[in-house]
N, C-alpha and C positions, 0 to 999 in steps of 0.2 A: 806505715807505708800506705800509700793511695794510688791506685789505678785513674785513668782517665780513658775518653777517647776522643783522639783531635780532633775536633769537630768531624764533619762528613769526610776525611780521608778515611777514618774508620781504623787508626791506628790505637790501637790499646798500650798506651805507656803509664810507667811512673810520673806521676804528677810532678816533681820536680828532675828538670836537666840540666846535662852538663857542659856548659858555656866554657866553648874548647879555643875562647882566642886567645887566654892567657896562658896556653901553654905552648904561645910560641915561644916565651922569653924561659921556659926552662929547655932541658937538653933533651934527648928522646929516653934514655933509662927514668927521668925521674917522672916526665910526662906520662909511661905508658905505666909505672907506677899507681900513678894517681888514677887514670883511666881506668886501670882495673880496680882499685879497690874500687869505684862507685859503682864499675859492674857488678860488679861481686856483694855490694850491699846495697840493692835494688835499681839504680839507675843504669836504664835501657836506651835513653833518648840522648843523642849525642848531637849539637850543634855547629859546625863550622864554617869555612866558605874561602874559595879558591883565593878571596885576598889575604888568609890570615898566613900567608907564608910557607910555612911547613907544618900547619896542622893538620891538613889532610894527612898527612904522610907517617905522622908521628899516634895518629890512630890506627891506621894501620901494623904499624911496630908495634902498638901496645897488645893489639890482636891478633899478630902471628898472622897475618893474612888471614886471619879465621880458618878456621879449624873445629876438631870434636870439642876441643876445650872452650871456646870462644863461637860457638854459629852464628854465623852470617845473618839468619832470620833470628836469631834472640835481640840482636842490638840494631836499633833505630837509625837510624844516621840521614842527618839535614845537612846539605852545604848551598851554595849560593853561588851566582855569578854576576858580576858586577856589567857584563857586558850588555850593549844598546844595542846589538845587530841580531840577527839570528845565526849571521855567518860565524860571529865569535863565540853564539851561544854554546854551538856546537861543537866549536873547537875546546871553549873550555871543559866541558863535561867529561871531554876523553882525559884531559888533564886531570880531572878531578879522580874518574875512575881509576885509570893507572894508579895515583898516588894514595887511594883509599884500597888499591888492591882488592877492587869488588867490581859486579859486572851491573851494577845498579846501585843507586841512591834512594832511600824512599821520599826523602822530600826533599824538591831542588827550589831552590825559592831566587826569585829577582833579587838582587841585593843593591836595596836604598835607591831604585832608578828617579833618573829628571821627570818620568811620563810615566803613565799606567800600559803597559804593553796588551793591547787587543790585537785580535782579529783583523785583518786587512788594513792595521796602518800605517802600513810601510817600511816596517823595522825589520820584520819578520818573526820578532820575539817569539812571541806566542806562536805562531808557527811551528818553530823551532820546538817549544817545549811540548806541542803536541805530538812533534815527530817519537822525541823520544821517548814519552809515554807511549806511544803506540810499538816503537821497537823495544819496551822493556826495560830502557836504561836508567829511567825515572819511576817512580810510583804514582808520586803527588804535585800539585804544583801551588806552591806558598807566593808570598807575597812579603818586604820586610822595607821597613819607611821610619822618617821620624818626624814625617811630615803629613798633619793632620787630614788634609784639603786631599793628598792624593793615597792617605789609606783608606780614608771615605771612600773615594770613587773606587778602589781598587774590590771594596767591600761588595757596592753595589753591582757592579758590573756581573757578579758572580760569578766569574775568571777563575778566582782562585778559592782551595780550600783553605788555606793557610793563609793568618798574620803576624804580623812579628815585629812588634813596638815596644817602644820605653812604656814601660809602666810599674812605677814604686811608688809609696806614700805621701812621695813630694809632689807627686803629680797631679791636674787637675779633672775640671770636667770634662774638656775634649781626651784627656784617655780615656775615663772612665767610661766616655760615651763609645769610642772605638771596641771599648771591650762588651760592651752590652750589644750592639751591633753586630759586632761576632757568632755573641750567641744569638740572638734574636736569627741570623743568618745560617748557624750549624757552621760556621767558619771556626776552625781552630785557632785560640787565642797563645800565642810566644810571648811572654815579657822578657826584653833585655832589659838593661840598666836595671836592676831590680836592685842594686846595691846604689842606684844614682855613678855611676864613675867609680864608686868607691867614697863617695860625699856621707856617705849612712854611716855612722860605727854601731848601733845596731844589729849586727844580722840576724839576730832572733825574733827582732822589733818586724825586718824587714820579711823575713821567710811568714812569719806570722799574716800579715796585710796580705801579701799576695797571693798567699794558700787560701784568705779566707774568700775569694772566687771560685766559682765550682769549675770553672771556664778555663782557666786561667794557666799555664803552665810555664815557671821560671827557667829560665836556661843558667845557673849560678856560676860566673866565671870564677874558676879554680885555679890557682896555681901554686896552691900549699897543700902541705898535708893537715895542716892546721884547722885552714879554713874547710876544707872538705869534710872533716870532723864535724865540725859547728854544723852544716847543714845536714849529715848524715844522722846526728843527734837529733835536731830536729826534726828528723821525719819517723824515726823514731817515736820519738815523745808526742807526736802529733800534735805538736805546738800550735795553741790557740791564741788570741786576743784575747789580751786583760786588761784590767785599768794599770798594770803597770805597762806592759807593752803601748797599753794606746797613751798613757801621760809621755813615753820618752817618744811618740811621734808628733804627740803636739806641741814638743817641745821642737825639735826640729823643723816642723812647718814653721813654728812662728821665727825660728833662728835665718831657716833659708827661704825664708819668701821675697820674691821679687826676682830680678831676672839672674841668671848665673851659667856658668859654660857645664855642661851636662859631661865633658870628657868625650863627645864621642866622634871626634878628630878627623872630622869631614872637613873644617877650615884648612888642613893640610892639604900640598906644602904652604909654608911660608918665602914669599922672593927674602924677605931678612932674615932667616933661618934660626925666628922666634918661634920656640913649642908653645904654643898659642893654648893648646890644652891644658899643660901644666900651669906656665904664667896666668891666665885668666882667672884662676879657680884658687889661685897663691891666697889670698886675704881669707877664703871661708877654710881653705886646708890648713893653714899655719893656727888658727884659733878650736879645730875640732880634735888634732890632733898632735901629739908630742911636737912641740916644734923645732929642737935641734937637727932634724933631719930636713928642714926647712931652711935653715939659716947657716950651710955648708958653705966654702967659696966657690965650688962649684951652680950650686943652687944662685947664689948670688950673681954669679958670670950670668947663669940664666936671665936671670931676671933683667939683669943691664942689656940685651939685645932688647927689649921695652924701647928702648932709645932709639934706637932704628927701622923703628916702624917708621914708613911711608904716608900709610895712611889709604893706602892704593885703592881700598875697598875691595881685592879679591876674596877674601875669607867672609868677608860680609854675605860676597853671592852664593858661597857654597854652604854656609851654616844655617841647618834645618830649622831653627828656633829662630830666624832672622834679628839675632842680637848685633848690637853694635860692639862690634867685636874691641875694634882699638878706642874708643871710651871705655872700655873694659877692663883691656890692658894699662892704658893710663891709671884708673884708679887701685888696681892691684900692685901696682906699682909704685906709687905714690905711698900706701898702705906699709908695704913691705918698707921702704926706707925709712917709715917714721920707727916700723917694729925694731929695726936694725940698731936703731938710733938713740933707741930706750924712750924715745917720744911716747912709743904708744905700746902697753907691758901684754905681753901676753902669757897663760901659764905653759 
């Protein structure tokens, strides 16, 4: 177990947290389950944000509203508002409180905006997030992107304590550079996607990389008891880098290098009600992992909405990695009918 402190918020947590957006797709008994056990075996920092449905809400159920068993000041909690105004910033937050059943957030962070929100430009944002640091409702004010160009500036500006980017093994120099900027700054470093989407079958390979930053603090989305083991073990064991850990990562750089859909479902919606996340990433998922769960009729119907892409270009302007998304789609799909077809064997 390791302590840290996020940067200048001055918050003292467990160096690894718990990335609360997969447990919207469990129910609230097995969520608040899981919740507690990683209180309960050192994990203090809890990440969410008013888009993930009812995870605000289903944290709260796992901590009884907080109480003697559960205090309110022992456990962390980051959520997010996706809103551009300051008029909505503020409506969200009451949102957020109600559903977290606390009279405060310690860390409210922008979630993924088109702009860097300053002082007098119009929006009110920052306004807003001064308001309610000064009433108490807020502690800290973070920052959270997947976009290179406006975490930079959000760095420098010195706006915010807090950032909160992709960053695992597969990543390059402009993360690594955001995370040294960080520190170089006293900015608290978040990494999501620390698992890539779910692209890593490593999680030992991966807990190892991003622990080996002193800066660095993962948010690991959970929504097994299984996988919550894996990383509870490793923090445990204090799991370092070795040449076994670092050969199965050069193995995977050289497998996923060049461009690929990261999972993180900003191209939503689709006007052809293609899951553009899943579809896109079919050709490196069907070859890293068991494929019959792959090659379902289900899975398959999926895949044939490929056919009805347009072509429109909306998903193009919303995807932080500016890939070409339906070039993408085409060759995943192309891929997939040859695998279908016995054309092309996969194990």
């Amino acid at each position: 177990m390791a302590k840290i402190i996020l940067g200048r918020t001055g918050l003292e947590i467990e160096k690894n947290g718990f990335g609360a957006l997969p447990i919207q797709r469990d129910d609230f008994d097995e969520s608040a389950y899981l919740l507690r056990k990683a209180y309960e075996n050192g994990i203090d920092f809890i990440d969410t944000a008013r888009a993930y449905t009812d995870s605000e809400e289903k944290i709260a159920y796992a901590f009884k509203g907080f109480n003697e068993e559960y205090p309110r000041e022992s456990i962390i909690i980051a959520t997010k508002t996706q809103s551009e105004t300051g008029e909505e910033v503020l409506k969200d937050i009451e949102t957020s409180l109600s559903n977290l059943q606390t009279d405060y957030v310690d860390l409210y962070q922008i979630h993924n905006p088109s702009f860097v929100p300053k002082p007098d430009d119009g929006s009110g944002v920052y306004e807003a997030f001064l308001k309610l640091k000064d009433e108490g409702k807020i502690r800290h004010i973070g920052f959270t992107s997947h976009k290179y160009e406006l975490a930079l500036e959000a760095i420098e500006s010195g706006l915010y304590e807090t950032m909160q980017f992709p960053f695992n093994y597969l990543t390059g120099e402009k993360e690594l550079d955001i995370v040294e900027k960080c520190k170089h700054h006293n900015m608290g470093f978040i990494a999501m996607k620390a698992m890539s989407g779910g692209l890593l079958k490593s999680s030992k390979a991966a807990y190892a990389y991003v622990n080996h930053y002193d800066n660095v603090v993962p948010i690991w989305g959970v929504q097994r008891e299984s996988e919550l083991d894996e990383f509870l073990s490793y923090m445990k064991e204090d799991v370092k880098l070795d040449d076994e850990l670092s050969e199965i990562i050069r193995k995977d750089r050289e497998e996923l290098q060049g461009e690929f859909c990261r999972g993180c479902n900003y191209c939503a919606p689709c006007a052809a009600d293609i899951e553009i996340s899943q579809c896109a990433r079919m050709s490196l998922w069907i070859r890293r992992f068991p494929s019959a769960p792959s090659l379902t009729p289900e899975k398959q119907e999926m895949m044939r909405k490929i056919e009805d892409c347009t072509e429109c270009g909306d998903c193009m302007t919303r995807c932080p990695y500016e890939l070409d998304i339906p070039e993408l789609l085409k060759k995943n799909y192309e891929d997939y009918k040859k695998i279908l077809s016995g054309e092309v064997k996969v194990d």
